[in-house]
C-alpha positions as CSV (number, residue, x, y, z in Angstrom):
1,X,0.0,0.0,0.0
2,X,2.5,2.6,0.9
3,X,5.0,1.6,-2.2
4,X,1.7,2.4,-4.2
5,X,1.2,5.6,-2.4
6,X,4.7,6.5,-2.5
7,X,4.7,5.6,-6.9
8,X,1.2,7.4,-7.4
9,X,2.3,10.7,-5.9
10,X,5.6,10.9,-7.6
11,X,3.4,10.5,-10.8
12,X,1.1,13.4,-10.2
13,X,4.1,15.9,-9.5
14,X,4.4,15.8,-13.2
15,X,1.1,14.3,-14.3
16,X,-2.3,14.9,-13.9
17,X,-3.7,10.9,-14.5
18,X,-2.2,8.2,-13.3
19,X,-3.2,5.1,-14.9
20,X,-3.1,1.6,-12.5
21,X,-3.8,-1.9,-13.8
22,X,-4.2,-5.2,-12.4
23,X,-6.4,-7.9,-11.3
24,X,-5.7,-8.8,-7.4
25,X,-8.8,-7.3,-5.6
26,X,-6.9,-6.9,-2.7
27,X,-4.0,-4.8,-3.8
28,X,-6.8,-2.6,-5.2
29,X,-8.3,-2.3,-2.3
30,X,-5.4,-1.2,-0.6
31,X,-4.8,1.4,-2.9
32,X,-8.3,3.1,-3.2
33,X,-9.1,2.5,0.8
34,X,-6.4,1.4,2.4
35,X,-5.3,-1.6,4.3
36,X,-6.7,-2.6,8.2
37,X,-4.0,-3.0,10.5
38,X,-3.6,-6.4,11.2
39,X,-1.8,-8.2,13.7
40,X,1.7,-9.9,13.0
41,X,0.9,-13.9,13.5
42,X,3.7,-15.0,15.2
43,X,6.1,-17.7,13.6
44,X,5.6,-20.0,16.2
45,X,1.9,-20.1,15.6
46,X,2.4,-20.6,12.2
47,X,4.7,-23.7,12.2
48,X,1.8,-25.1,14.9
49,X,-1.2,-24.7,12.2
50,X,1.1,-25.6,9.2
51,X,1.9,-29.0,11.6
52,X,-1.6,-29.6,11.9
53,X,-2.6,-28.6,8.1
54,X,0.5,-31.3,7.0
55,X,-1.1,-34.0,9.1
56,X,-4.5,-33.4,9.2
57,X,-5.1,-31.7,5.8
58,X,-7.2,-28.7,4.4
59,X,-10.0,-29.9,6.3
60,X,-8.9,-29.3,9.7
61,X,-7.9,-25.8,8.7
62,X,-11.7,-25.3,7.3
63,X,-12.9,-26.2,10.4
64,X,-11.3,-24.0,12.8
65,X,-12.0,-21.3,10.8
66,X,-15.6,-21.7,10.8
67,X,-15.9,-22.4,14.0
68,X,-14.5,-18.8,15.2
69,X,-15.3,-16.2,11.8
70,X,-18.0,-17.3,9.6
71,X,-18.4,-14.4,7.7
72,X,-14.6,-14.7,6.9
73,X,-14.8,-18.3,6.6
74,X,-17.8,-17.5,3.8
75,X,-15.9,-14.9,1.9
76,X,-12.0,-16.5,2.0
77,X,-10.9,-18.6,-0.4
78,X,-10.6,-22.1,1.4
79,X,-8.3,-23.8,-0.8
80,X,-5.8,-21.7,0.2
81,X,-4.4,-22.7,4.1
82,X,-2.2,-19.8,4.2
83,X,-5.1,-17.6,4.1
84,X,-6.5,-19.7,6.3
85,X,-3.7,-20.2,9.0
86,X,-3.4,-16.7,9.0
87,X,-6.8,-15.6,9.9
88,X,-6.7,-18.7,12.5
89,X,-3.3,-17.1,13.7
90,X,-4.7,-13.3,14.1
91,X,-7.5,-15.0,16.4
92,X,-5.4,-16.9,18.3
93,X,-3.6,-14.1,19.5
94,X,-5.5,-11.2,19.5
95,X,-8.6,-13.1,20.5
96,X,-10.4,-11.2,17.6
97,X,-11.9,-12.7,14.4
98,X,-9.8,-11.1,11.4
99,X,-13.6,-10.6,9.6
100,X,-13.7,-7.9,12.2
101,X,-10.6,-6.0,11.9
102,X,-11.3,-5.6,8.5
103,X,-13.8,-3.1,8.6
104,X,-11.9,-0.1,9.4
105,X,-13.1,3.3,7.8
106,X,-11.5,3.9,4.8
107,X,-8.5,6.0,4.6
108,X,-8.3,9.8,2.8
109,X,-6.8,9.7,-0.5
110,X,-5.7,12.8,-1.9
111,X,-6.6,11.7,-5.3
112,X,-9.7,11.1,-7.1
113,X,-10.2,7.0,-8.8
114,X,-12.1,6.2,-11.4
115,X,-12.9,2.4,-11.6
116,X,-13.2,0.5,-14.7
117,X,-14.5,-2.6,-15.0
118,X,-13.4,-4.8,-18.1
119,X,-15.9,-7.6,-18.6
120,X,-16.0,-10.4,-21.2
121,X,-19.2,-12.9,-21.6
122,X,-18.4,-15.9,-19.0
123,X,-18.1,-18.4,-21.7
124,X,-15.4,-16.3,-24.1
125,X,-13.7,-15.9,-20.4
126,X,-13.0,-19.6,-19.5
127,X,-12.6,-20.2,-23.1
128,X,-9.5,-17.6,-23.3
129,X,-8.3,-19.5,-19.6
130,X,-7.9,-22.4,-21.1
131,X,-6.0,-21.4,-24.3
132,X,-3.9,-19.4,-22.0
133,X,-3.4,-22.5,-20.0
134,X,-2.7,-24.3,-23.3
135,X,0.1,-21.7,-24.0
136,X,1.7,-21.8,-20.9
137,X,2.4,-25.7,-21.3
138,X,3.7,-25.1,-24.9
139,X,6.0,-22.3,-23.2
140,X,7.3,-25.2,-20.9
141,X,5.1,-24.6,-17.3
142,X,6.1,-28.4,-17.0
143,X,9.9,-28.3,-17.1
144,X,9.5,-25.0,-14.7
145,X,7.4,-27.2,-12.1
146,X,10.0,-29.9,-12.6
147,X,12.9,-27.3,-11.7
148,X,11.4,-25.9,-8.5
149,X,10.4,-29.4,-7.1
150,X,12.9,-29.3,-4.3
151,X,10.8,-26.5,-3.1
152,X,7.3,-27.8,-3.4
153,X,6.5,-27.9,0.1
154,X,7.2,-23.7,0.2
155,X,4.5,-21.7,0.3
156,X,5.1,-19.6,-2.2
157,X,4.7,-22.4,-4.7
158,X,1.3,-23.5,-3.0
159,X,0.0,-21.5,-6.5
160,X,-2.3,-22.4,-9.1
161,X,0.1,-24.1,-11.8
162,X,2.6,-25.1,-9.9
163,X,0.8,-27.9,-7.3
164,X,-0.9,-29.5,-9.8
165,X,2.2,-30.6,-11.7
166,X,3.2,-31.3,-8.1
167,X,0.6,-34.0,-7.7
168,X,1.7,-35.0,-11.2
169,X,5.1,-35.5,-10.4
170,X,3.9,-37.3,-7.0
171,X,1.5,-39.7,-9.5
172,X,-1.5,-38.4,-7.9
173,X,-3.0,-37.0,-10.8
174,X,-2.1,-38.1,-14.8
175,X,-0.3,-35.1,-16.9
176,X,-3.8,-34.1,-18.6
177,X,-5.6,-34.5,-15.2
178,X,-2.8,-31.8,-14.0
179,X,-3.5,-29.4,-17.1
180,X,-7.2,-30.1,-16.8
181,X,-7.0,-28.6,-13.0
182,X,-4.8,-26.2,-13.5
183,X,-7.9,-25.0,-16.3
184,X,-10.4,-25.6,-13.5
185,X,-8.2,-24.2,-10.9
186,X,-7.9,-21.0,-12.8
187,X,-11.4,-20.6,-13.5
188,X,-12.6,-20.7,-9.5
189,X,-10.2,-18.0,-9.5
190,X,-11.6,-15.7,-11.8
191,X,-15.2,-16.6,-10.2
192,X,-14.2,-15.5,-7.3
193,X,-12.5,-12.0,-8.7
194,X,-15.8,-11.6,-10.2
195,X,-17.5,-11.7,-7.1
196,X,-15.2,-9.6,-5.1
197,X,-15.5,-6.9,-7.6
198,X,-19.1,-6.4,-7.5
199,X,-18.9,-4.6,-4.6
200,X,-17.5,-1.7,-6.4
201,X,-20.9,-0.5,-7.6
202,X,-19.4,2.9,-8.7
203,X,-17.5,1.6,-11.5
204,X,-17.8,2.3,-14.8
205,X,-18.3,-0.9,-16.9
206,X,-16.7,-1.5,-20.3
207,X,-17.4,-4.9,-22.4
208,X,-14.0,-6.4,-23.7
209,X,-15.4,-6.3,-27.1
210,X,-16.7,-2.8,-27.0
211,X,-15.6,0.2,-28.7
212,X,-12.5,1.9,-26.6
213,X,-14.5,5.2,-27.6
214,X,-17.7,4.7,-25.6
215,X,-15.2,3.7,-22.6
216,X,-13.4,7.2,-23.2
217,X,-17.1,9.2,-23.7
218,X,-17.7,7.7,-20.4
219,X,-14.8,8.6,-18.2
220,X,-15.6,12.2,-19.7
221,X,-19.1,11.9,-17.9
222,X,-18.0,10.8,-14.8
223,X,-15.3,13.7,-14.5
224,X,-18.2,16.0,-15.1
225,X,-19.7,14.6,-12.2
């Protein structure tokens, strides 16, 4: 967030737009509202819950969660346990449910945003997933996998891509079973990007196949306004 800041106000010392694009819902957030101050899990406390995710699997993890913060448990992703550990971890010791620390007022920006939404029909969406899938195979996704296996138990490589040729490695799934998942995999995400973005009611939506002119007679209107 404050790296972001820190870029977007050297921009405007010379510019008057500054232009950001992405797709994580969360580092957008943090740029138009801020981020909540959350506490530091301690390392100890993670190693504990990792212990327990390795022996007792996702399911444990799914659990304790929604046992103390429904409404996180309902809006997290779940296949992801260090999402998961950490929101177990912030209870733990602060004794509060991370659901609830997240609901800070947002913070004063001394810019104005404009929010753009770029949406393609759901079909030509999964369709262009699993071409890109397709393409990142052909550009050798496998032999990168097969390179970073040493480190498979990192989190960092916990990632869409990279665990499924994991499992394929491990024979737990076959190679087109891997690039199948990875498809499906990648698809749940963007469902769920689609769902966190709704809440920004404000924005100004723009078809993937429209024309980039209505877009631009539209961001004219809003700036009126």
């Amino acid at each position: 967030e404050q790296d972001a800041i820190n870029t977007i106000s050297s921009i405007f010392r010379n510019n008057n737009y500054a232009i950001l694009v992405g797709g994580s819902g969360l580092y957008a957030d943090s740029i138009l509202f801020g981020m909540d101050t959350i506490p530091k899990v301690p390392l100890e406390i993670k190693n504990r819950l990792n212990s327990k995710f390795k022996k007792e699997g996702l399911t444990y993890l799914q659990e304790k969660l929604k046992e103390i913060d429904l409404e996180y448990y309902k809006n997290v992703d779940l296949n992801n346990p260090n999402r998961l550990i950490r929101a177990i971890g912030v209870y733990e010791i602060s004794g509060k449910k991370i659901s609830s620390l997240r609901k800070k007022d947002k913070k004063n920006r001394n810019f104005n945003s404009i929010v753009i939404m770029i949406k393609a029909d759901r079909d030509k969406l999964y369709e262009r997933i699993n071409q890109r899938v397709d393409k990142m195979i052909i550009d050798g996704l496998e032999e990168e996998a097969y390179g970073l296996i040493k480190f498979k138990d990192y989190n960092a490589l916990n990632t869409v891509g990279y665990k499924e040729f994991f499992s394929y490695f491990d024979g737990k799934l076959s190679k087109d079973g891997a690039i199948n998942k990875i498809k499906q995999s990648t698809r749940n995400y963007a469902k769920r990007q689609i769902t966190w973005f709704k809440k920004y009611t404000n924005a100004l939506e723009f078809k993937s196949d429209d024309n980039i002119d209505e877009l631009l007679n539209k961001i004219r209107k809003d700036e009126l306004h």
